[in-house]
ROFIMAR-666751 format. One record per residue (C-alpha): x negated, y, z. Coordinates in Angstrom, 2 decimals. Each point is the difference from the previous one (the first is absolute). Layout:
<nodes>
       px       py       pz
        X        Y        Z
...
</nodes>
This chain:
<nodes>
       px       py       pz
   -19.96    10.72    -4.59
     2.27    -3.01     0.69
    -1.96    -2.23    -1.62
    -3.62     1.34     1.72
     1.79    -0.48     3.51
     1.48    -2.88    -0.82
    -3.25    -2.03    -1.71
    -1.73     1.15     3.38
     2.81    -0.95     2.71
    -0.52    -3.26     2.56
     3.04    -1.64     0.47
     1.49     0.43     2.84
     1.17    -3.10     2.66
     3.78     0.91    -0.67
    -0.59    -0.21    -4.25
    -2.09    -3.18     0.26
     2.62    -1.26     2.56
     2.83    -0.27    -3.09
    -2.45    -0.96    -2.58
    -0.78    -2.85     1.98
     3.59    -0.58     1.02
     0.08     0.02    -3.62
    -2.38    -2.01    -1.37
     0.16    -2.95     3.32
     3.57    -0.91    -1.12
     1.11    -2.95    -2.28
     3.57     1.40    -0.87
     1.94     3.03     0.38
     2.10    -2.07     2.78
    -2.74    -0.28     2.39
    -1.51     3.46    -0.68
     3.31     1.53     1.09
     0.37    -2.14     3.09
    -3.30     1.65     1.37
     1.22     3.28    -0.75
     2.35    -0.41     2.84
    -3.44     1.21     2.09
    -0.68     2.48    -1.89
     2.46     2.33     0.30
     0.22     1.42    -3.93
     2.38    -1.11    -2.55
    -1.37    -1.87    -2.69
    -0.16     2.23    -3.36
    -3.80     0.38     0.03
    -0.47    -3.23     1.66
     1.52    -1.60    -3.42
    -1.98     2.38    -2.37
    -2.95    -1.38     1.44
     1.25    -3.16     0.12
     0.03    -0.57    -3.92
    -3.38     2.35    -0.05
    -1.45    -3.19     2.23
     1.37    -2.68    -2.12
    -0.89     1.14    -3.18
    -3.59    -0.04     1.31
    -0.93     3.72    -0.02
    -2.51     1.06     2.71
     0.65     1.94     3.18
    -0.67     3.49    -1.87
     2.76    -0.44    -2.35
     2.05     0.97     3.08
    -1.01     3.19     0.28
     0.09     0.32    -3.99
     3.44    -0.69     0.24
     0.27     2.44     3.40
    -1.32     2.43    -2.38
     2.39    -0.28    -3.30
     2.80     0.60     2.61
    -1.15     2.63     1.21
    -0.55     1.62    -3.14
     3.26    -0.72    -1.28
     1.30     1.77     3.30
    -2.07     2.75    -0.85
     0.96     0.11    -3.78
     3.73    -0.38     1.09
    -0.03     2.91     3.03
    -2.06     2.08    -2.81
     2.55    -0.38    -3.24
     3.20    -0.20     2.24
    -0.16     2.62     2.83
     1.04     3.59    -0.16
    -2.80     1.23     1.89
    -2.86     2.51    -1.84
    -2.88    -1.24    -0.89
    -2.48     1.15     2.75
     2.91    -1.09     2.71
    -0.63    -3.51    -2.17
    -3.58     0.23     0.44
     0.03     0.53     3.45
     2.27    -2.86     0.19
    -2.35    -2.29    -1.72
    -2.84     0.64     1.77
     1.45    -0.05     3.28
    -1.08    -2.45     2.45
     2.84    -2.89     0.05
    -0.30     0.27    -4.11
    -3.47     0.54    -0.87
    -1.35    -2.36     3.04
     2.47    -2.19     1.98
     2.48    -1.42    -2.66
    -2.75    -0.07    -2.83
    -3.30    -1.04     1.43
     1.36    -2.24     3.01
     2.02    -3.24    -1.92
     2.85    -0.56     2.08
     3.79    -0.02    -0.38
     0.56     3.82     0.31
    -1.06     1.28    -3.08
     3.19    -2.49    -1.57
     2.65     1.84     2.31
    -1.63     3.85    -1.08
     0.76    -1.56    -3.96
     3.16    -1.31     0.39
     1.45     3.38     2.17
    -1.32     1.85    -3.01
     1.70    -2.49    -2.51
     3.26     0.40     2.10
    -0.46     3.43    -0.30
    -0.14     0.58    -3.39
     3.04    -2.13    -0.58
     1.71     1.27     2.34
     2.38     2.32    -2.18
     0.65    -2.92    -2.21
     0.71    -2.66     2.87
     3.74    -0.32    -0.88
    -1.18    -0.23    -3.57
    -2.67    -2.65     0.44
     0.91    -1.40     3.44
    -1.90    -3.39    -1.14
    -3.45     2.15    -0.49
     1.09     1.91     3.42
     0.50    -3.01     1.97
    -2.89    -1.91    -1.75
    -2.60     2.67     1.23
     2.04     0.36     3.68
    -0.33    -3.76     0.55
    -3.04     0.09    -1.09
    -1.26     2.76     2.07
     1.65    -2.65     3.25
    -3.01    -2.22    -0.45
    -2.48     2.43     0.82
     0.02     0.67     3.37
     2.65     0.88     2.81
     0.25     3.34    -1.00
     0.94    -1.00    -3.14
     2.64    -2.39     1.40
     1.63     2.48     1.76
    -0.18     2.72    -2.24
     1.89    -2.82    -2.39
     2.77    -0.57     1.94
     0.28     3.86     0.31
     0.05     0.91    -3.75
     2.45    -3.67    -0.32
     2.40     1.71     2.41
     0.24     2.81    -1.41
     0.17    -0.51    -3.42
     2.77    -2.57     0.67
     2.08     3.22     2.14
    -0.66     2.44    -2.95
     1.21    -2.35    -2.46
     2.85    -2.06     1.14
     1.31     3.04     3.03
    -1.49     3.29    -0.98
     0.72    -0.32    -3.91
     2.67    -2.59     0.04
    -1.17    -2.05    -2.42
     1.06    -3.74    -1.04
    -2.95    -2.40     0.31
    -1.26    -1.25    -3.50
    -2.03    -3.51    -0.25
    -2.99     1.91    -0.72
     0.01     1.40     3.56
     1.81    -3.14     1.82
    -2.90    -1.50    -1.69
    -2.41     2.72     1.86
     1.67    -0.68     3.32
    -0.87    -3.74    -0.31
    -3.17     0.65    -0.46
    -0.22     2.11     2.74
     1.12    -2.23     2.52
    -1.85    -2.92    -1.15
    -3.55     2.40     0.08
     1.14     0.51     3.77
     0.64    -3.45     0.31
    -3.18    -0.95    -1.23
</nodes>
């Protein structure tokens, strides 16, 4: 179905907006000066900024849109305790089935990484590098993303050093620098 509504979908102004953001810019320096007036961070912005230099055409963006969203799909499938018609439902909802799979913009990046987060979640002391990878990651997406960063930072920072009293390893002073640059940046 994806694929039939996707082969047969016209672009709209806001998708052809970042491809040619995209695609107009020399360098990565002067593509992220103009998203100053954009208001979006610049995760997807980047994607398709090696799509455009490597020469691919303007529907390898919503290829790309589309392998995303399938991997969301594949992760919220294999990882979630739901049943499986509660799954279905899911997947065929509107923002899944339509809005972050057909339409290529930067949402469909911050519904994968939540689910990524998610399904590390009970390991994040364990692997705080793959945590914090995926919650930095999930900063560039959009401002909803950003905050919801700082919000998972925060707290994982009070559960570990205040709530479980726990001396700081370089693995996770390691995770903290990382986090602070990604806000930085």
């Amino acid at each position: 179905f994806s694929l039939v509504m996707l082969v047969n979908h016209v672009p709209w102004r806001d998708e052809a907006q970042i491809w040619l953001i995209a695609s107009d810019s020399p360098n990565i320096i002067s593509m992220l000066s103009l998203l100053g007036y954009e208001g979006a961070p610049p995760l997807w912005y980047l994607v398709l900024f090696f799509l455009c230099k490597l020469g691919l055409p303007y529907f390898s963006m919503s290829l790309v849109h589309f392998l995303f969203a399938l991997s969301t799909v594949f992760i919220f499938i294999k990882y979630s305790p739901f049943t499986k018609f509660q799954k279905i439902l899911f997947i065929f909802g509107y923002y899944i089935f339509f809005e972050y799979n057909i339409i290529a913009k930067h949402y469909v990046l911050f519904v994968l990484f939540i689910f990524l987060i998610a399904t590390l979640y009970k390991e994040r002391f364990k692997k705080p590098l793959q945590y914090f990878l995926c919650v930095l990651l999930m900063a560039g997406t959009n401002v909803h993303g950003f905050v919801t960063t700082i919000i998972l930072s925060l707290f994982y920072f009070y559960e570990y050093i205040i709530k479980q009293k726990m001396d700081l390893k370089p693995n996770h002073v390691f995770s903290i620098v990382m986090i602070l640059l990604g806000f930085t940046l």
